[in-house]
Structures are given as structure tokens and as C-alpha cells.
C-alpha angles and dihedrals in degrees: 000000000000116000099023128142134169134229118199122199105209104143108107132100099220099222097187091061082071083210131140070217120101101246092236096050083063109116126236114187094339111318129067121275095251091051086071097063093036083056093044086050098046086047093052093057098262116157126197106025114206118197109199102213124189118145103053092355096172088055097051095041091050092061088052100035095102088046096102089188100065129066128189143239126186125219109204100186126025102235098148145275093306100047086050107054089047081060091068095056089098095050094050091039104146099021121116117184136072119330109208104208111207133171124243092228106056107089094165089068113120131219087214083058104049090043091063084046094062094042088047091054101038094048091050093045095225124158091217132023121174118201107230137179132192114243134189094217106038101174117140102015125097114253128244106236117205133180120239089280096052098259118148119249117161143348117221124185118239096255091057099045131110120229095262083059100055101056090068116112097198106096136185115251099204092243121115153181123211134149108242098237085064100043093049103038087056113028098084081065104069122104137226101219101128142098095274096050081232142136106241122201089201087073079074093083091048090052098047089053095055094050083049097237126141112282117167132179106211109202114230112217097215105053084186092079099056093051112125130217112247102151143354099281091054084054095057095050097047085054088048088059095039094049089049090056092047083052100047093044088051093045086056093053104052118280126114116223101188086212121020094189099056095034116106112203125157142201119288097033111128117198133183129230113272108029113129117219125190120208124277089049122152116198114166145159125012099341131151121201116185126217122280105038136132124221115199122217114268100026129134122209122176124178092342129147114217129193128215122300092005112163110216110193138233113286094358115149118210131195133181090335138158115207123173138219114315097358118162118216130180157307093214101353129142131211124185132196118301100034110135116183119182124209118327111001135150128226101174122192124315087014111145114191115179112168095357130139116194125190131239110288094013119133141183098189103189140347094023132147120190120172120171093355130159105196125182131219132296092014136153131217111196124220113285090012108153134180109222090216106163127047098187107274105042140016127244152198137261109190111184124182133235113282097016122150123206127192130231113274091026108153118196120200109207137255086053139133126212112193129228118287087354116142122239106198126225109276104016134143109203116199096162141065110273114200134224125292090014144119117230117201127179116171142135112250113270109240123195116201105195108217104002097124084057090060095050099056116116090239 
């Protein structure tokens, strides 16, 4: 929409979280609590975005510094809503519109939404307009006042209503609409003669009333989406509902989760129709999964890119990790970042990869460990195989063929080369070069000493 702008509200310390972290810099299903209203705001057409910081300012406004699109406004002192939002006047200086007016703290609030709001307002022509919902259980939040024909009149905060006040369950959801000649031009003239000492923005319905100009309170139908963040209970349960969006969106769209419920899955994950993922799954950050995959219970996958029918195992945990088309991984294995397998290879149980690249068709199928590791096609990587990558002060390099075969308990002791369809045998510690088409064998002598348990045997 044209002549938008946003106003954040993301001062606040957040005292019941109990927390040395900012409360909006909490996160809910994988990004902070203030980057769900930016992201409303941005959805529902506002430029420019304002977040107004106060406590940890320099934190909050560093999570937000490459987004071209949000300016900030400090707060030095927490002296309210109202306070808050005049702090902004320098950042919009030279916009004229409708200012949407959000809270930090509030990650369930949807573009679609904010977006009615604005047409709502704008069709009506108001100079204010508050978003409201009816609750059953209305404590802590300030209550919509209205006269006999269902008018607004005024918005009071919880601490200064009477009782008959307080028995209204349409509550203010601290979001609102106003066109920016109207808000700056009055709110210098609020007061702070409450129980709070504060400058409230809701004195600006009363006001506008007053001034009879339009001023409108336009009901939300979900009261979920307006519910704010106070302490870590209401966190959890703000992940819970956003998970179970995410859920419900990638179940629509084609993907089985076996069990929605105990399925984790944050923003920013993309998956394709037909994957298949048990419960107890944890999928975060940027990662792409490709159709056709299984994901077994108890797995962790963070930033990966997965090809097409992958089976991720039982209890894997995956991280920053690029896995081909039909690649097997686990149970119990473990990739770190930097792993890169191509089509069709095999990582079996207690196998852990960090910086390895492994070839088409090659496979290390249990008790394995390969660090920075550059590994060919069609090889295979025998049981208790290691690459002694690091020698204390430095990491190397492992570099295998293709068609190599190594046997189990091979150690390699990096830097090393081992060259193409060449033999590693069972046991062996290989501190040198081994060339192509070879095997390599490096063992102590086995020595049988006939009788010699015997002699040992305390009779």
C-alpha cells in the first residue's frame, strides 16, 4: 500500500523474562520476537519501519542494520507508549500517510491483518483507528470504552479502570492506525496523570474524540494474534502457535508430519511435497529439503540442503550440510558443517563428517570419523576408520581416490594422499602417500605364543 509507515514499539526491558537479553531479541521458532511484526509490517505494504529501541538498543538495532527497509529511534528513557511513538517524529520526518503503530512483542500478528486495518481505516476516513478483540479473560490489557450505540470513546489501561471497566472484554490490542498530521501534531499534548506516571498513546482516542474527529476500533476475529510476550510461559506458547502455522502451511502443501504436535519446524525452512517427517524432529534455520525424503524421529537438521529421497535416520544431527539426491544418513550419525555428499551415498550409525566431501556411490557405513576430507566416488570407508586431521596446532587434509577401499581401523594421518582404486588393508596407519592401484599395509608383525595363557593362570 502507498504512504505507510510503521512504528515499532521495542523499548522495553521485559522484566518478567527475567533475561541479561533484550525481550524482543527472544527468540520464538527461530527469529527474535520484534522481526514478526517488522515482517507483518513489511507484508502489509509499510515503508519506511521505525523500531523504536531503548533497553540494549545497539543489540536490537544490529539484528535488524542490512534490512534497507527499518530505521531506528532510541528511547532513552522509558516514559511510556506515548513517549515512545513521539520518539519516532525525527525518523519519519517528511513522511505523510498512515503510521501503523505495532508492539515488539507481538510475533502471531498477521500481514493479511494489518493490511484490512489500513483499508478499514482508510475507507472509513478516520484519524485513528485501534485493532481490538473480545477475550474471555480480559486481565492485564486496557479496555475498549464505548457509548450506548457502540461508538468509541475512550481506552483506559487496566490500573486506572473502574470496576465497570473492567468488566469489558474488548480489549485494546495495542495496534493501531493514524494518519501522521493528526498523531504529530497531538501527541506532545498527552499527559502523564495516571497510575503508571506515563505517557499513554491510548489518550489519543480520547483526544480524537474530543477534537471530533473520526476515531474507529476495528474487532480482530483471532485474539490470538494480538497476544503480546511478557514472560517466558507466554513465549512458549507464542512458538507453540507459530509452529503450528508453519505445520499446518507445509502439510498443505504436501508434506506428511507424522505428528504435527511434536514436530519442530522454524521460519525460514522450505520443504518440498512428499517428504515424510516423524515426531521429535528439529528443522531450523535456512534449510531446503527436497520431495521425497524421509526424516526419521529424533533428528536435528540446521542450514542443510537436502536432495530428493534422502533418508535421514533415527537420532542424526545435521549442520550446514549438502547432501545430494538419495543419500542415506544415519542412525546416529553426525554431519557438521561443511560436509558436502554427492548422489547416492551412505553415512551409516555413529558416522561424524566435518569438512568432508565425499563422491557419488561412496559410503562409511558405521564408527567412522572424516575431518577435512576430500573423498572420491564409489569408495569405501571401512568400520573405525579415522582421519587424524589435526596435530595440535593445525588442521589437514585427507585427500582418497576414486574406488578406493579402505579397510576397518585404518587411521590416516593427514596431510596424506591416497591414490585412485588403490587398497588400504584392515588395521593400518598410513603416514605416507599411497599411489594409485596399491595396497598399502602397514602392520606389526603378529606373534603367537603357544601356551603362554596357561602360564599365566593363577594354579
Amino acid at each position: 500500500m502507498d504512504n505507510v509507515a510503521a512504528v515499532i514499539l521495542s523499548a522495553g526491558k521485559g522484566t518478567r523474562m527475567k533475561s541479561g537479553v533484550a525481550k524482543v531479541l527472544h527468540p520464538a521458532a527461530g527469529r527474535p520476537l520484534a522481526a514478526w511484526p517488522v515482517d507483518a509490517a513489511r507484508g502489509a505494504g509499510a515503508a519506511p519501519i521505525v523500531l523504536v529501541t531503548g533497553h540494549q538498543a545497539e543489540a536490537v538495532a544490529d539484528y535488524f542494520r542490512t534490512a534497507g527497509d527499518v530505521r531506528t529511534a532510541v528511547q532513552e528513557e522509558q516514559l511510556g507508549t506515548g513517549h515512545a511513538v513521539a520518539c519516532s517524529r525525527e525518523a519519519l520526518a517528511g513522511f505523510n500517510g498512515t503510521v501503523l503503530i505495532l508492539c515488539g512483542d507481538t510475533p502471531l500478528l498477521r500481514p493479511e491483518t494489518l493490511a484490512a486495518l489500513i483499508r478499514f481505516h482508510r475507507s472509513r476516513q478516520a484519524a485513528v483507528t485501534v485493532l481490538t478483540a473480545v477475550m474471555g479473560n480480559p486481565d492485564g490489557y486496557g479496555r475498549v470504552v464505548r457509548d450506548e450505540t457502540g461508538r468509541l470513546l475512550r481506552i483506559v489501561e487496566q490500573k486506572d479502570a473502574a470496576p465497570e471497566e473492567r468488566a469489558i472484554r474488548e480489549i485494546n490490542s495495542g495496534i493501531y492506525c493514524m494518519e501522521s498530521d493528526f498523531l504529530f501534531a497531538n501527541i506532545g499534548s498527552i499527559g502523564n496523570a495516571n497510575a503508571q506516571n506515563e505517557f499513554y498513546l491510548t489518550d489519543l482516542v480520547a483526544l480524537a474524540v474530543a477534537k471530533g474527529v473520526t476515531c474507529l476500533a476495528m474487532p480482530t476475529g483471532d485474539a490470538d494474534e494480538i497476544m503480546g510476550v511478557n514472560d517466558r510461559v507466554q513465549l512458549a506458547e507464542a512458538a507453540r502457535l507459530l509452529r503450528q502455522r508453519i505445520n499446518r502451511d507445509l502439510m498443505l502443501s504436501g508434506v506428511t508430519l507424522i505428528d504435527p504436535e511434536q514436530t519442530y519446524i522454524d521460519h525460514g525452512v522450505t520443504i518440498a511435497p512428499d517428504t515424510v517427517i516423524h515426531p521429535n524432529c528439529h528443522i531450523n534455520g535456512q534449510t531446503v529439503i527436497a520431495g521425497a525424503c524421509i526424516i526419521e524421529h529424533g533428528t536435528s537438521i540446521s542450514d542443510c540442503r537436502i536432495g530428493s529421497g534422502c533418508h535421514i535416520k533415527a537420532g542424526s544431527v545435521l549442520e550446514g550440510a549438502d547432501l545430494g539426491n538419495d543419500v542415506s544418513i544415519g542412525p546416529m550419525a553426525h554431519l557438521r558443517p561443511g560436509t558436502v555428499l554427492a548422489d547416492h551415498v551412505k553415512i551409516g550409525n555413529f558416522v561424524e563428517t566435518k569438512k568432508a566431501v565425499m563422491g557419488a556411490g561412496s559410503k562409511a557405513s558405521h564408527l567412522t570419523y572424516l575431518g577435512d576430507t576430500e573423498i572420491g566416488s564409489d569408495v569405501n570407508i571401512g568400520c573405525g576408520t579415522i582421519t587424524c586431521n589435526y596435530d595440535g596446532v593445525s588442521k589437514h587434509r585427507t585427500v582418497i581416490g576414486d574406488g578406493v577401499f579402505i579397510g576397518s581401523d585404518v587411521q590416516l594421518v593427514a596431510p596424506v594422499t591416497v591414490g585412485r582404486n588403490s587398497l588400504v588393508a584392515a588395521g593400518t596407519t598410513v603416514t605416507i602417500d599411497v599411489p594409485p592401484d596399491s595396497l598399502a599395509i602397514a602392520r606389526v608383525p603378529q606373534v603367537n605364543k603357544e601356551g603362554w595363557r596357561l602360564k599365566k593362570k593363577p594354579y
